[in-house]
N, C-alpha and C positions, 0 to 999 in steps of 0.2 A: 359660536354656540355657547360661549361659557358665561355667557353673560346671560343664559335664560337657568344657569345653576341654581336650585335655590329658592329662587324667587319669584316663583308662578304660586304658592303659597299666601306672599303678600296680598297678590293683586286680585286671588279669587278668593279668601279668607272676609277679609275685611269686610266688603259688601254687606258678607251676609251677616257680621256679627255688626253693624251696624244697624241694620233691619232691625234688631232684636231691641233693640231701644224705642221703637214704635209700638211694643209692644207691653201696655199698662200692668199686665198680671203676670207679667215674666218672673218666678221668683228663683233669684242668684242662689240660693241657700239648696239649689234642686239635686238632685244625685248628676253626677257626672256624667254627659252622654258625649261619646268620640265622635270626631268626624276623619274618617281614615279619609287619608292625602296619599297622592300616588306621581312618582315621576319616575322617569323611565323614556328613553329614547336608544331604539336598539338598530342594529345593523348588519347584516353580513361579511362584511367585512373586519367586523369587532371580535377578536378575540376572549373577552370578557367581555357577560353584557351586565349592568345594573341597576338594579331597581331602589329609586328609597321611598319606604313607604312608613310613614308615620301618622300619628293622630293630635289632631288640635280640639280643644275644646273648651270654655270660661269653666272656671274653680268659682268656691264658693265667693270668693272677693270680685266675681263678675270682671276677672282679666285673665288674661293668654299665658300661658304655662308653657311656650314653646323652648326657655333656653335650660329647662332641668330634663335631663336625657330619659331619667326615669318617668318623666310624665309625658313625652312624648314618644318613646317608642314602643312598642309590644312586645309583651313578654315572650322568652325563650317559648317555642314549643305552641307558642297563641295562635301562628298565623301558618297554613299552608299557603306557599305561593308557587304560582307554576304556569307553565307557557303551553298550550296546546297547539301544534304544528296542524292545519288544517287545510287541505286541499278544498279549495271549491269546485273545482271541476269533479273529482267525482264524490263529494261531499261527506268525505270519510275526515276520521280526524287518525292522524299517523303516528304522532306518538307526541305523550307528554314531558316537559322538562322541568325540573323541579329546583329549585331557587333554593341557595345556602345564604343563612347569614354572614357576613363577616364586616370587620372595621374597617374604615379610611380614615388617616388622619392628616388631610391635605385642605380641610376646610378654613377660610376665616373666618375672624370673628364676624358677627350679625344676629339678626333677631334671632337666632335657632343655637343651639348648643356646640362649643365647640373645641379644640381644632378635630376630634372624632370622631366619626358618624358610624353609625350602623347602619349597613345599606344590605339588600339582597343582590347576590350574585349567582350565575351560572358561566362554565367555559361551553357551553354545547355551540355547534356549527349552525346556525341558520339556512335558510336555501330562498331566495327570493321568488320563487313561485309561488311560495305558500303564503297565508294568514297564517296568523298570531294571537290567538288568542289568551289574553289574560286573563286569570282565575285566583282569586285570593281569598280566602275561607279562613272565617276565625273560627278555630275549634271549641271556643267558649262559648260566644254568643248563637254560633250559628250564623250569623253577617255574612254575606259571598258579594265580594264589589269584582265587577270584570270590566271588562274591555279589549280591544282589537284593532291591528295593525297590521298593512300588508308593507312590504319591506319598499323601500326605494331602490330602481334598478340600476344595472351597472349602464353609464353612458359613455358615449364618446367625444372627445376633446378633440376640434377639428383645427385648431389655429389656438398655440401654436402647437408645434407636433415635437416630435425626437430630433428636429434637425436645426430646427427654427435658433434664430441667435438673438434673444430682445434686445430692442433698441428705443432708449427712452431720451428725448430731444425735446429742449423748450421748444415750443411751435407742431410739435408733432405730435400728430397720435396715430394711434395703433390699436389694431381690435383682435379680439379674442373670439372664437366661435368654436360652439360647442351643438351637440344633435340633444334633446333634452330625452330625462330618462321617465321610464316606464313609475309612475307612481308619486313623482318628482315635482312640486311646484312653482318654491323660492331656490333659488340660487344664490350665491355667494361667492366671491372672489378672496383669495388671500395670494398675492407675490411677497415671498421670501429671498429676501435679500441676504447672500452670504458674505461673509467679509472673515478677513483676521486682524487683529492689531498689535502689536508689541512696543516695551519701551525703546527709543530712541536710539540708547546705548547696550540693547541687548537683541543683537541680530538674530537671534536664535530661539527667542524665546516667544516665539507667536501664539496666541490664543482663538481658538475658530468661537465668532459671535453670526448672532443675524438678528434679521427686524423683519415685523413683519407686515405688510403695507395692504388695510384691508381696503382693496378699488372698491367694492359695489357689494351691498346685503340683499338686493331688493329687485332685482331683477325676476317675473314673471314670468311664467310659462301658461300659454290660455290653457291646455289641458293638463290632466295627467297620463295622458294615453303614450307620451312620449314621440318620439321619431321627427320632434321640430326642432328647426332651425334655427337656434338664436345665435344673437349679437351683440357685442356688449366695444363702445370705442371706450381707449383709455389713455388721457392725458399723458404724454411724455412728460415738460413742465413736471405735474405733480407729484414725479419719482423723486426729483431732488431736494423738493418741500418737504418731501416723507423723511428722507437721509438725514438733511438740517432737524427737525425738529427728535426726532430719537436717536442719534450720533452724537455725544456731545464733544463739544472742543476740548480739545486735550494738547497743548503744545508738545508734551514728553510722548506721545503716540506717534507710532507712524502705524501705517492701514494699510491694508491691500482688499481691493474687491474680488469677489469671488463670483459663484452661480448664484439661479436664479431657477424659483420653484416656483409654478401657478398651482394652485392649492381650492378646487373647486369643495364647496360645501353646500350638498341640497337635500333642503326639506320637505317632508311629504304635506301632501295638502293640509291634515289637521294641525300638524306644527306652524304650517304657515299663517294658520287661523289664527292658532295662537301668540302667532309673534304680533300679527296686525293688531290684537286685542291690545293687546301689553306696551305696544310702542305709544310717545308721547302723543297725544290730537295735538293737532294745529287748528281744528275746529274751534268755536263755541260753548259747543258741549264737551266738554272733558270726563265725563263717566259713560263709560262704557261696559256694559253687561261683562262679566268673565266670563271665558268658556272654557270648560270641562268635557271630554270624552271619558270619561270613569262612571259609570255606571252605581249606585247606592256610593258616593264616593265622591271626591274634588281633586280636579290636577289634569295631568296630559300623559297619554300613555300614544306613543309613535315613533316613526324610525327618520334618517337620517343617513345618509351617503358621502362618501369623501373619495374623491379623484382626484388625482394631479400627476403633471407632466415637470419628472425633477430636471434637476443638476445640467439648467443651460446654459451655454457661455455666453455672457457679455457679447451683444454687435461688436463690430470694428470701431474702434477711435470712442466708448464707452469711458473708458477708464480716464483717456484725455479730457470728455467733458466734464466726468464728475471732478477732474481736477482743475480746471477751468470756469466752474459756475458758479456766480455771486454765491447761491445758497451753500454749495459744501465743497467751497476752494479752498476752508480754513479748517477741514478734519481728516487732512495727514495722509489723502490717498493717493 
């Protein structure tokens, strides 16, 4: 997921301020008009959820003002934001939850200001029965941009389970199976490999590392109704390709392997949409419309799910292979 950080900005932004060069009587010199931007991807399982919502718009010099924070975000006091909790079934809305600002300062640098951000936050509890509806109202203009989200549900990891012991062998594979959830589209694999390592001459001094080995982004679900069967095989082979290439040699190391975490990550349909938008074509046509669910408004407002089955030990005779296999018989385990 962190790689849609951010960057859903670029790829729906631009389009349209390209258009605007088609257009002969456009004058740069015009009063300033925002285009509020919204991102947001929430979850029940999230303890903290948050919102960034900012505004993009050309200045008088007919360019992007995205990396001065003062021109990009909305003043103290501009913006109510707020989550309305909404049963459909009996078409009441149950109560609203209202979004604080506050700082993050974990950002890189890039086209947008930084390392700081000003995002909206709330700690309230979700319930995945409900809709979500987004409401944001500027108190100055009168502007109200919304949008809505029904949560991704909790699913079940059917292979492996609590007992299962991975075993990853060149020649061999192995599959994973999971019941897909209620709401759910794209799937996502991450195996977490844990390890320690310490200097040579200092037995005692170990360090807990890991990596993280992404098998599969792209795995589909026909519905969202959930209660299906998927499958997904997974190269033995390319566990120890994974180790070589993010392990590095270290002669002063010695290593021990440790467990092993499946790490599922699944996106609701309009996220999916949005990731299909955004990835590279291998097509011809390489422009592709952006899509938005923001209502008077540009960006992605949806939820996202995270399962995993931790802390499994290594098959039998595992730790022998990885010390035995061309790719990582030279990093000390």
């Amino acid at each position: 997921m962190r790689k849609l950080k951010f960057l859903f900005v670029i790829a729906i932004i631009l389009p349209f301020l390209n258009s605007c060069k088609k257009v002969t009587d456009f004058n740069v010199n015009a009063d300033w008009k925002d285009i509020t931007i919204v991102y947001g991807l929430i979850s029940q399982n999230d303890s903290i959820h948050y919102l960034k919502i900012t505004k993009a718009f050309l200045g008088p010099d007919n360019t992007l003002y995205p990396k001065i924070s003062d021109s990009s975000n909305y003043r103290p006091g501009e913006l109510l934001v707020k989550l309305d909790e909404y049963d459909e079934t009996t078409h009441q809305t149950l109560r609203s939850i209202l979004f604080d600002t506050t700082i993050v300062d974990k950002k890189d640098s890039g086209i947008f200001y930084f390392p700081k951000q000003l995002v909206y936050k709330s700690t309230a509890i979700l319930k995945e029965a409900y809709t979500y509806k987004l409401i944001i109202h500027n108190n100055l203009t009168g502007k109200e941009i919304t949008s809505q989200t029904t949560l991704v549900n909790t699913f079940s990891i059917n292979k492996p389970d609590d007992y299962t012991r991975p075993i990853f062998y060149t020649g061999y594979n192995s599959t994973v199976e999971w019941t897909s959830a209620k709401g759910g589209r794209r799937y996502q694999l991450v195996i977490r490999f844990h390890y320690s390592e310490r200097p040579i001459n200092e037995p005692n001094n170990w360090n807990a590392k890991y990596l993280d080995w992404l098998v599969f982004t792209d795995e589909i679900s026909r519905t969202t109704n959930g209660g299906e069967d998927m499958l997904r095989t997974i190269s033995g082979g390319a566990f120890y390709s994974v180790l070589a290439a993010k392990i590095p040699v270290n002669p002063d190391l010695k290593r021990a392997a440790g467990r092993v975490d499946y790490i599922f990550s699944v996106a609701s349909d309009d996220l999916n949409t949005y990731m299909e938008v955004t990835e590279p074509s291998s097509s011809i046509v390489q422009y592709r419309p952006p899509f938005t669910n923001i209502n008077n408004g540009i960006g992605l407002f949806s939820s996202r799910f995270i399962n995993s089955i931790d802390s499994l030990r290594l098959g039998e005779n595992m730790v022998d292979s990885i010390r035995s296999n061309p790719n990582t018989s030279n990093l000390g385990f």
